[in-house]
N, C-alpha and C positions, 0 to 999 in steps of 0.2 A: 629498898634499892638506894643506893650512896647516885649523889646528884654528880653529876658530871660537868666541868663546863665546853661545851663545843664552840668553837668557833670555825664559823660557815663560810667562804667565801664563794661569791658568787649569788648571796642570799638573797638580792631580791629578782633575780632569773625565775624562770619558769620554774625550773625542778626544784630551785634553791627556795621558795615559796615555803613551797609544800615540806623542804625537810626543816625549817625554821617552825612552821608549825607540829609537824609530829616530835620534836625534840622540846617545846614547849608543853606540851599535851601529856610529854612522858614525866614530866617535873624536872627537866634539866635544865642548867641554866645557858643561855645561847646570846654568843658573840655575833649577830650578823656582819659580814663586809662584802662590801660593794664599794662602789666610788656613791653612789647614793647614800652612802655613812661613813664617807671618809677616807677609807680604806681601800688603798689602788694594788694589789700584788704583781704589778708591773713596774712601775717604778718605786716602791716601797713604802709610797705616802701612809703613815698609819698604823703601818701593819706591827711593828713592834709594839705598839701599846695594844693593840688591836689580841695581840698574841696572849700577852702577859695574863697568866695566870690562867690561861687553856690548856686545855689537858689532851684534847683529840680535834685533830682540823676535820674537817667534810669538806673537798673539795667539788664542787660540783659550779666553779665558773666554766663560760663558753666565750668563743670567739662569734663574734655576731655575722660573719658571711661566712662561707663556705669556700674562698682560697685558700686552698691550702698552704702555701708557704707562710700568708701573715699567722695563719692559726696555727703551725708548725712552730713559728717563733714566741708568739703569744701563749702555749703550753711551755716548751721549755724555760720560759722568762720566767712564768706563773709558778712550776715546779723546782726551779732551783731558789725562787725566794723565800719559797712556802719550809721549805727546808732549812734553809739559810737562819731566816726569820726565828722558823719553830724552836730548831734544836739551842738556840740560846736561849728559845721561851721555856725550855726544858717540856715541852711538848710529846707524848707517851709515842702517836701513830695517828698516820693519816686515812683518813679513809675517801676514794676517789669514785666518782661514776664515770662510766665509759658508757662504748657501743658494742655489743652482739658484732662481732666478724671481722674487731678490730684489728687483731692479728690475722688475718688475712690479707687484711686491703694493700693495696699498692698503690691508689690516687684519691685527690679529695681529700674531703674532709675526715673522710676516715680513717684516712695513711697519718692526717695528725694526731690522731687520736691515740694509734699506733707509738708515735711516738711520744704522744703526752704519757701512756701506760710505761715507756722505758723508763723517762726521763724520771718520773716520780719513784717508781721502785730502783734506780741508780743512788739516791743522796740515802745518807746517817737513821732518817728514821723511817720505824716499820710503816708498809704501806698496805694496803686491803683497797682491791679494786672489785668493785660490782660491774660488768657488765650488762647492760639493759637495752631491749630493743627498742626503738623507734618510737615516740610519743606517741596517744590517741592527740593529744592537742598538736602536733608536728602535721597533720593532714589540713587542718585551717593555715597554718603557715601558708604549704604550697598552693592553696587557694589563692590565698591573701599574694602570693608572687604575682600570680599569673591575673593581669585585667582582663577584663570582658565578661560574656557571660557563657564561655566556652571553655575550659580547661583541659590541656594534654598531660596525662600526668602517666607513670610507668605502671605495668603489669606486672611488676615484679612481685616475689611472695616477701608477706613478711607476716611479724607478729605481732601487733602493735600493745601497747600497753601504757595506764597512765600512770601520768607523774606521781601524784598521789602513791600508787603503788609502790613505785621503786623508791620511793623518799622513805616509807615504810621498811622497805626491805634494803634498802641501806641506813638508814639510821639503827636497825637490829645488827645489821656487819660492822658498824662504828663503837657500837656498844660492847662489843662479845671483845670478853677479856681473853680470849683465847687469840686473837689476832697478832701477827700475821699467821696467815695457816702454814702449813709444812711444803718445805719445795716438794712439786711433783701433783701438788693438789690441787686439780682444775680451777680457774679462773671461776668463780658464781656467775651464774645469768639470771637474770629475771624476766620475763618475756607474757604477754597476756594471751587470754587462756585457747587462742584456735589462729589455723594459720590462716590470711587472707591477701589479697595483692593489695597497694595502694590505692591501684586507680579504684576498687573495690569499695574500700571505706572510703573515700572522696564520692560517692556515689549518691550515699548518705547523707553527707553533709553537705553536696552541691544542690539534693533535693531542697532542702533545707532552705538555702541559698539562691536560688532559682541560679545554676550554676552547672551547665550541662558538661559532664565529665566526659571524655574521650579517651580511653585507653591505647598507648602507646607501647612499643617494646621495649623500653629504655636506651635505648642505642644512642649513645653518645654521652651519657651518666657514667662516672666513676665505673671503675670495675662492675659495670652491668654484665657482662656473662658472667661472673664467680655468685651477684645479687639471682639473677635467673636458675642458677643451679643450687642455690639455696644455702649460701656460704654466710648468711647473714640474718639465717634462720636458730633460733636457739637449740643449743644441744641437750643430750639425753641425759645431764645432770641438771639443766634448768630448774628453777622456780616458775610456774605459770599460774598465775591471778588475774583474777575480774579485777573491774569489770570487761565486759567486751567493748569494741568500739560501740555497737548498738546502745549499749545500755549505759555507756558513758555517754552518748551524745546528749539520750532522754534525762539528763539530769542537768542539762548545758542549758542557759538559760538564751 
């Protein structure tokens, strides 16, 4: 196998953890960036040396709240630099993780996501998006939002799935010399292996937590009817992998 070097942005993030270790594990050599090494793809602190001599970016940085306009301009900013940047670093293709039902959405954080998916396959180099449902570690977030020892959280279906996973299954989409695929050829998903509602696996780990979960209809969430009718649920080409939430929890220390 011919070593590859990736540079990561977004690396020391939750999902960007985990693809900084499977891209190490595989024998490649890896550029983390973050502003925690330097490296800002907002205002370009960095990122030119940062670049040099990469060969394939992993984009898997996030905007840390859920407005969507800062995280609208915060994708955009992120993908015109990352292009900008690359294609002087003569950089091959990028490869980007998104969300399950991003082309869907109309509001939130998922309508930016939306447009983090144009704005990157818009600029000079080839792009490869993975789409991926909803973290198992994304249900301690909503925990960790909500004080007390009472939690309201949505009924809504989804499929949850961990990071580990999709780091896996996109650092394989980063790697395949075959990218970008052919127009016309569905968007990849990756999604974990059974459907369940939130407030569901919050159930679980509010046990855990002494942390009594309440089930809600979502009503007042982002595109909640299109989430209830299961628009944010993986499609009939998906990847589905373990673990489940259960059996990722019992491994959570």
């Amino acid at each position: 196998m011919s070593i590859t070097t990736f540079a990561v942005a977004g690396a020391t993030g939750r999902l960007g953890r985990h693809v900084v270790d499977v891209l190490t594990e595989r024998g490649h050599r890896v550029v983390p960036m973050s502003r925690a090494t330097g490296v800002d793809i907002i205002t370009g602190q960095g990122l030119a040396e940062a670049l040099t001599g990469a060969e394939v970016v992993i984009d898997v940085a996030s905007w840390h709240s859920s407005d969507q306009d800062a995280a609208t301009e915060f994708f955009r900013t992120s993908a015109r630099n990352l292009h900008e940047y690359g294609r002087k670093a003569g950089v091959a293709r990028i490869a980007m993780a998104s969300i399950i039902g991003a082309d869907k959405a109309t509001a939130g954080f998922l309508a930016a996501k939306k447009v983090h998916e144009e704005a990157l396959l818009s600029g000079p180099i080839p792009v490869r998006i993975l789409r991926a449902a909803q973290f198992h570690e994304f249900v301690g977030q909503l925990l960790d939002w909500q004080q007390g020892d009472v939690a309201y959280l949505p009924e809504l279906p989804t499929q949850l799935v961990a990071c580990r996973t999709v780091a896996e299954e996109l650092v394989g989409l980063a790697t395949d010399p075959t990218a970008p695929a052919a127009p016309g050829t569905p968007i990849p998903e990756i999604a974990g292996p059974r459907k369940e509602s939130m407030a569901e696996a919050a159930r679980l780990l509010g046990a855990r937590r002494g942390i009594k979960i309440v089930g809600v209809d979502g009503s007042g969430m982002p595109d909640a009817e299109l989430a209830a009718a299961g628009a944010f649920l993986p499609g009939p080409h998906a990847t589905l992998a373990g673990p489940t939430f259960q059996e990722w929890l019992d491994t959570q220390p």
